[in-house]
MARZA-810290 format. One record per atom (N, C-alpha, C, O): residue in one letter; chain; atom name; x, y, z. Coordinates in pm, whole numbers, padded with zeros to 5 digits. Layout:
BEGIN
   aa   ch   at       c1       c2       c3
    A    A   CA        X        Y        Z
...
# end
This chain:
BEGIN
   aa   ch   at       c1       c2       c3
    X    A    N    00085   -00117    00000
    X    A   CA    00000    00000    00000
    X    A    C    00090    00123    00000
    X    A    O    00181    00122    00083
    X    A    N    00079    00227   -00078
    X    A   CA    00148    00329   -00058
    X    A    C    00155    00405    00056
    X    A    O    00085    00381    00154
    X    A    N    00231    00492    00050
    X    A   CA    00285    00605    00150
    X    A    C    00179    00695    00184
    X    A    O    00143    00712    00300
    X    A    N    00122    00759    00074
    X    A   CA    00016    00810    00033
    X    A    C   -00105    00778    00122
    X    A    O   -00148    00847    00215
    X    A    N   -00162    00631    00066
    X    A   CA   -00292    00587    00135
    X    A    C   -00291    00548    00349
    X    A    O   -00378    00528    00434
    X    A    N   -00149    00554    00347
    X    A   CA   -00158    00509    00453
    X    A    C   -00106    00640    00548
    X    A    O   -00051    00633    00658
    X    A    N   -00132    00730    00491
    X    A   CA   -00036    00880    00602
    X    A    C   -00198    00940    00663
    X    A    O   -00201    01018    00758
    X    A    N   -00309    00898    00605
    X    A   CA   -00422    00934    00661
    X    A    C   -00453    01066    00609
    X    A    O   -00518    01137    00685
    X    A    N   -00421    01116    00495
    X    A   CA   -00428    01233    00447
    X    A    C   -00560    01197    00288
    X    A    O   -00590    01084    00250
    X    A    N   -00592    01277    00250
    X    A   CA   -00677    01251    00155
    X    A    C   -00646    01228    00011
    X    A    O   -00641    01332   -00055
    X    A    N   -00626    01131   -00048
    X    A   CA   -00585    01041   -00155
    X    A    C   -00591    01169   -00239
    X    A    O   -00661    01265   -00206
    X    A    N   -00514    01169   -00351
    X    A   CA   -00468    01278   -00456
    X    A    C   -00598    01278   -00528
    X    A    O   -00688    01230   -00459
    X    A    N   -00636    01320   -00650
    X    A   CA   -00732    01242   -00757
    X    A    C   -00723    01167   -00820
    X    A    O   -00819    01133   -00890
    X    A    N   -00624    01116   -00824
    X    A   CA   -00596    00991   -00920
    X    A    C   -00637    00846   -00793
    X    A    O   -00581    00738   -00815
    X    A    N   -00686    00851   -00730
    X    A   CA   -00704    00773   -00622
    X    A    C   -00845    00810   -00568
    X    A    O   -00886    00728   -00486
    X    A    N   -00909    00888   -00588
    X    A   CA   -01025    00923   -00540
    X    A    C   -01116    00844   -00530
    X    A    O   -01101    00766   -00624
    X    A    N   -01217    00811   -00463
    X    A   CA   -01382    00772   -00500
    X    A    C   -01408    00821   -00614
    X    A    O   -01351    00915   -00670
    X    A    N   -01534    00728   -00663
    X    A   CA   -01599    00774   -00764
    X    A    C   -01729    00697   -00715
    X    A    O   -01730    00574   -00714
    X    A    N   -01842    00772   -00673
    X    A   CA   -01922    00711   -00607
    X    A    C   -02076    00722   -00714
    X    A    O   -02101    00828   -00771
    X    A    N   -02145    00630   -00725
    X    A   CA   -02308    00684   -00807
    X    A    C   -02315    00778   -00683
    X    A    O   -02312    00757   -00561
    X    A    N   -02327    00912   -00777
    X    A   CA   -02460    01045   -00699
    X    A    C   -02580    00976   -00731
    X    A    O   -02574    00934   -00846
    X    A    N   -02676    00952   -00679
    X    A   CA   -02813    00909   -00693
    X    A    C   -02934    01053   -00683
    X    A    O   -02945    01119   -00579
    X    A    N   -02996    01075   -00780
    X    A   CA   -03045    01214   -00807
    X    A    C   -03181    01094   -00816
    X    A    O   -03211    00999   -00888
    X    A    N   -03238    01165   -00698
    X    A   CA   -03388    01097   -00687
    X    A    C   -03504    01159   -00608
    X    A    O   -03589    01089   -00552
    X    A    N   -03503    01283   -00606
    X    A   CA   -03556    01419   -00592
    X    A    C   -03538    01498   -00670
    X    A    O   -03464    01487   -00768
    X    A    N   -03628    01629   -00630
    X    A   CA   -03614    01720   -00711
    X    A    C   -03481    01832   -00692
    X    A    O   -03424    01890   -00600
    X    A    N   -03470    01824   -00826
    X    A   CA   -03325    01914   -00831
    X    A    C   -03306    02031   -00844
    X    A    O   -03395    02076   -00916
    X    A    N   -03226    02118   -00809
    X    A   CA   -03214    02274   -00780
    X    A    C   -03101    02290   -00816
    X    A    O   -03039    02186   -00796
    X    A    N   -03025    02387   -00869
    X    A   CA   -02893    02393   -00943
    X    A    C   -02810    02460   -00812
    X    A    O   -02689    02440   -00821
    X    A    N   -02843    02521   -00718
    X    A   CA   -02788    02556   -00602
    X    A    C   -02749    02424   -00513
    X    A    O   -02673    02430   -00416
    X    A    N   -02806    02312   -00556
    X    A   CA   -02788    02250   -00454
    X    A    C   -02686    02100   -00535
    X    A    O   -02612    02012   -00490
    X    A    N   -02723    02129   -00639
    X    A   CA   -02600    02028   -00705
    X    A    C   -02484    02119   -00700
    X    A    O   -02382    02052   -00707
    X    A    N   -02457    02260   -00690
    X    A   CA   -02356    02303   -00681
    X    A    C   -02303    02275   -00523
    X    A    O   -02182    02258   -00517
    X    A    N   -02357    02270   -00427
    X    A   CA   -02345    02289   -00271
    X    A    C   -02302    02130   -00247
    X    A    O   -02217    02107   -00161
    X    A    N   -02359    02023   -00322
    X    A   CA   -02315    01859   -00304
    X    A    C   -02199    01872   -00387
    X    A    O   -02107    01811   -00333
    X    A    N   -02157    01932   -00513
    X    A   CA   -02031    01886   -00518
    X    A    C   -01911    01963   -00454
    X    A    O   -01795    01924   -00449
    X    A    N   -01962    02077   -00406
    X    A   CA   -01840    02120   -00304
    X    A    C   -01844    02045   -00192
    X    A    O   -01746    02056   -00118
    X    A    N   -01926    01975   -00162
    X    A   CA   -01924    01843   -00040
    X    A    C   -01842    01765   -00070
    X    A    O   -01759    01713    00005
    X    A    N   -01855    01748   -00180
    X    A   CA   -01761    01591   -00244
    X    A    C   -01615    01610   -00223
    X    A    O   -01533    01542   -00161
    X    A    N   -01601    01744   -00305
    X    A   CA   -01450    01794   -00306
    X    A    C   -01390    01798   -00174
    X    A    O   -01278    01750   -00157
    X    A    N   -01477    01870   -00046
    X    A   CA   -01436    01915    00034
    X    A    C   -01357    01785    00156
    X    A    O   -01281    01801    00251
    X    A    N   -01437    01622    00080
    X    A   CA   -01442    01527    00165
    X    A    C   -01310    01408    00055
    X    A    O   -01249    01306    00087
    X    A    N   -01315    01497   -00085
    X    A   CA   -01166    01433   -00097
    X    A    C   -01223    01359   -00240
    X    A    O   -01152    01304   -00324
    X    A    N   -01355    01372   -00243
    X    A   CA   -01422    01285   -00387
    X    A    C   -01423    01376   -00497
    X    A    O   -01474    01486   -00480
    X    A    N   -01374    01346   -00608
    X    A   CA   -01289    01422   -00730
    X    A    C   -01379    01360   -00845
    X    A    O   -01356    01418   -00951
    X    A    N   -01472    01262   -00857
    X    A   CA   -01500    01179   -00949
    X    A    C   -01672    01145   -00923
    X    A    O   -01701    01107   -00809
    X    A    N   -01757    01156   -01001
    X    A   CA   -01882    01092   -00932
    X    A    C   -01968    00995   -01104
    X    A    O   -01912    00988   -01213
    X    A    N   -02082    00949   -01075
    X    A   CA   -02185    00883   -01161
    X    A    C   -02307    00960   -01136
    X    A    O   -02367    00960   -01028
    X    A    N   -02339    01020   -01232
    X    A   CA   -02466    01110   -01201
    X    A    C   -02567    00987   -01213
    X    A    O   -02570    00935   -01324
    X    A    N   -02652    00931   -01113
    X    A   CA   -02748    00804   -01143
    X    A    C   -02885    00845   -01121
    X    A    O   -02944    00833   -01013
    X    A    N   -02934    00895   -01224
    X    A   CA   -03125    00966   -01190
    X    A    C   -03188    00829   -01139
    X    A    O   -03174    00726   -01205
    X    A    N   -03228    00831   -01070
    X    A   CA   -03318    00727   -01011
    X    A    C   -03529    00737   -01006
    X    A    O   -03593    00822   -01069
    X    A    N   -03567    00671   -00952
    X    A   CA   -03717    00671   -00929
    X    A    C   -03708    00755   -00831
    X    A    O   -03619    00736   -00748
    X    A    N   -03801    00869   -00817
    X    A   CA   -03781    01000   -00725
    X    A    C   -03786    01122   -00785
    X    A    O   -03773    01235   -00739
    X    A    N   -03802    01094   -00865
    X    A   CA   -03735    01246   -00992
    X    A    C   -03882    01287   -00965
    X    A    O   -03961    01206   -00917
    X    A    N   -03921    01437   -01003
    X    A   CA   -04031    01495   -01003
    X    A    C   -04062    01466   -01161
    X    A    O   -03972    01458   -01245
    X    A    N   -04235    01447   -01197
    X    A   CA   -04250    01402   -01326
    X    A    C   -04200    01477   -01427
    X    A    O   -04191    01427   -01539
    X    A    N   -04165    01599   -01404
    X    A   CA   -04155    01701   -01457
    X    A    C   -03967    01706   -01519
    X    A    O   -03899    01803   -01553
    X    A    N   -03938    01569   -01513
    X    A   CA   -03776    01560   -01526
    X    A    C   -03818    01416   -01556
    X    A    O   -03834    01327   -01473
    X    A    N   -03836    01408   -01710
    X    A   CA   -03822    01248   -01757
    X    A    C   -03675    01217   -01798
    X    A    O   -03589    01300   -01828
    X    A    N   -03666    01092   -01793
    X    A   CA   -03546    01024   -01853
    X    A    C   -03520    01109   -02020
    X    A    O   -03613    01139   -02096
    X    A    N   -03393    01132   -02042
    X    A   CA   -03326    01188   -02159
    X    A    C   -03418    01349   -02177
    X    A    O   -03382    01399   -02284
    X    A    N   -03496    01417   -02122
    X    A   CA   -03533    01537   -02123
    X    A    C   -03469    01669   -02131
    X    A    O   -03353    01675   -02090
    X    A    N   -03505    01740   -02162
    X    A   CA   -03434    01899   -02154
    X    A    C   -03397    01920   -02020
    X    A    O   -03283    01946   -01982
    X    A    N   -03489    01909   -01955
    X    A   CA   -03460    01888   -01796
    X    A    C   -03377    01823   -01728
    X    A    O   -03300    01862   -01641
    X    A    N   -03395    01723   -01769
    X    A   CA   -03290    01618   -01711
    X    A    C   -03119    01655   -01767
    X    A    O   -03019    01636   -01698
    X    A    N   -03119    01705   -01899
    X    A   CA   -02999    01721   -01993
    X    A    C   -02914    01895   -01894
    X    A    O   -02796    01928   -01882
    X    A    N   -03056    01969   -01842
    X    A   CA   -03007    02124   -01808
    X    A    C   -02937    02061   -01667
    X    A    O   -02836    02118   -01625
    X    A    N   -02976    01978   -01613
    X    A   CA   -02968    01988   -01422
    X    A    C   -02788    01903   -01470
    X    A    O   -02687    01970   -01451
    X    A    N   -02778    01779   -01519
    X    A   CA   -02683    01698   -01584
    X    A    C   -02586    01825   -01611
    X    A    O   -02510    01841   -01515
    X    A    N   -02567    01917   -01712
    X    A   CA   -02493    01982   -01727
    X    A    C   -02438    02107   -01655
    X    A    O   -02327    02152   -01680
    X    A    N   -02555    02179   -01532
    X    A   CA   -02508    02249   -01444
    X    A    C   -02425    02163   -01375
    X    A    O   -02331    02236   -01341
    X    A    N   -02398    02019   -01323
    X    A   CA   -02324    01962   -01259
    X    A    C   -02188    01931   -01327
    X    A    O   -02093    01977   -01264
    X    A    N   -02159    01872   -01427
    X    A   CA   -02051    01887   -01525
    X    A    C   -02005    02008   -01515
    X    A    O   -01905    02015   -01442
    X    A    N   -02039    02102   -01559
    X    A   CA   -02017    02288   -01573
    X    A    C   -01907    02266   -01464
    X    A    O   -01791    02229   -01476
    X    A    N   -01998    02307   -01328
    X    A   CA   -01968    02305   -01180
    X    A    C   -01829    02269   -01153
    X    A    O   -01744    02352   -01120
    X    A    N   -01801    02111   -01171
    X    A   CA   -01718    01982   -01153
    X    A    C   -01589    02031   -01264
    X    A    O   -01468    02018   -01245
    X    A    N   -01639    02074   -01350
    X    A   CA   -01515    02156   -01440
    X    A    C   -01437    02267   -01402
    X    A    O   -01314    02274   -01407
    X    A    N   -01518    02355   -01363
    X    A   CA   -01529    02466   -01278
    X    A    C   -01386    02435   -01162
    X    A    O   -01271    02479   -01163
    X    A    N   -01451    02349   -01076
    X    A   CA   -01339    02310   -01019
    X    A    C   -01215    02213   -01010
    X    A    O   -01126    02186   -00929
    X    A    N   -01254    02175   -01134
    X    A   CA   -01117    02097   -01150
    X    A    C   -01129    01927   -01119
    X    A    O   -01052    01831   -01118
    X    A    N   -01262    01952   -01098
    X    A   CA   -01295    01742   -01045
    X    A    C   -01258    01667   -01153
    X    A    O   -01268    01544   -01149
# end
């Protein structure tokens, strides 16, 4: 195991999590911005955007909706460098 994983410090990005985000509520672009500064802040550099059952009807699978909320998070995640 490296030096790295074992000093108790937070793995570089090349080592990161990459965890499914599970998006199964309704979404707010303030608040996908506010979860991925969570992610970052906890060391996760990498995610799976996974829409799940939960979505408001108003956000179908492959939608404009679904495509706008998807890309404020990308944007975001670029933004900072994830």
């Amino acid at each position: 195991m490296s030096a790295e994983l074992l000093s108790g410090k937070l793995p570089s990005a090349e080592f990161s999590q990459c965890p499914f985000w599970f998006w199964n509520d309704a979404l707010d672009e303030d608040e996908i911005r506010r979860q991925l500064a969570d992610f970052q802040d906890h060391g996760v550099e990498a995610f799976v955007i996974h829409p799940r059952i939960g979505l408001p009807d108003s956000i179908t699978w492959l939608s404009p909706q679904l495509f706008h909320y998807m890309r404020v998070a990308v944007e975001e995640a670029k933004r900072r460098g994830m």
